[in-house]
C-alpha positions in Angstrom: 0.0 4.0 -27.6 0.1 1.2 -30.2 2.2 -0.3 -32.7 1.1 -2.2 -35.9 3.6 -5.1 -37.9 3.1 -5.6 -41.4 0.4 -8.3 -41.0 -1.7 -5.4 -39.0 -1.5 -7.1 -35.2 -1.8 -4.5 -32.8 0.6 -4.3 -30.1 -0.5 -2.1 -27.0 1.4 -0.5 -24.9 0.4 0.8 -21.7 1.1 4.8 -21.3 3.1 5.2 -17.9 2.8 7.7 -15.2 5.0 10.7 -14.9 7.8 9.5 -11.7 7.8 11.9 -8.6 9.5 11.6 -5.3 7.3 11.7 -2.1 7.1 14.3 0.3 8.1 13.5 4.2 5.6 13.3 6.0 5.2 15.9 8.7 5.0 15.7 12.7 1.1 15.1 12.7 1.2 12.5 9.8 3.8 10.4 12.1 2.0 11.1 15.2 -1.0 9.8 13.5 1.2 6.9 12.4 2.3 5.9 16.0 -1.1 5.9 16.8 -2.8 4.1 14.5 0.6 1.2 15.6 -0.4 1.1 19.1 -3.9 0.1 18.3 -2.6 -2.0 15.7 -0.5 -3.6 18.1 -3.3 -4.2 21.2 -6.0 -5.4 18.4 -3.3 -8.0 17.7 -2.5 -8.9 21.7 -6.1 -9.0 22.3 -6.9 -11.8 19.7 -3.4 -13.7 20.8 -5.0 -13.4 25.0 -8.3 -14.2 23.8 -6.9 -17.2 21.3 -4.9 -18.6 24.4 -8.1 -17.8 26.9 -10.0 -20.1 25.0 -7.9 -22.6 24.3 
């Protein structure tokens, strides 16, 4: 989409996406959520234990 002045500049627009709510997400969405947290969480002990280990 594009307008045009009277000395013929262009000015673009850009053409936006139709707006939609999400969907919830179901039980084995979360529970894939919790998991992929708890390993989240032990990658991020393990480099503070092995940070303080070798310091």
């Amino acid at each position: 989409m594009y307008t045009t002045n009277e000395d013929g500049v262009l000015n673009n627009y850009a053409i936006e996406p139709k707006v939609y709510f999400a969907t919830y997400p179901s039980m084995e969405q979360q529970q894939r959520y919790i998991v992929q947290a708890a390993i989240a969480a032990g990658l991020v002990v393990l480099s503070l234990l092995t940070a303080f280990s070798v310091s």
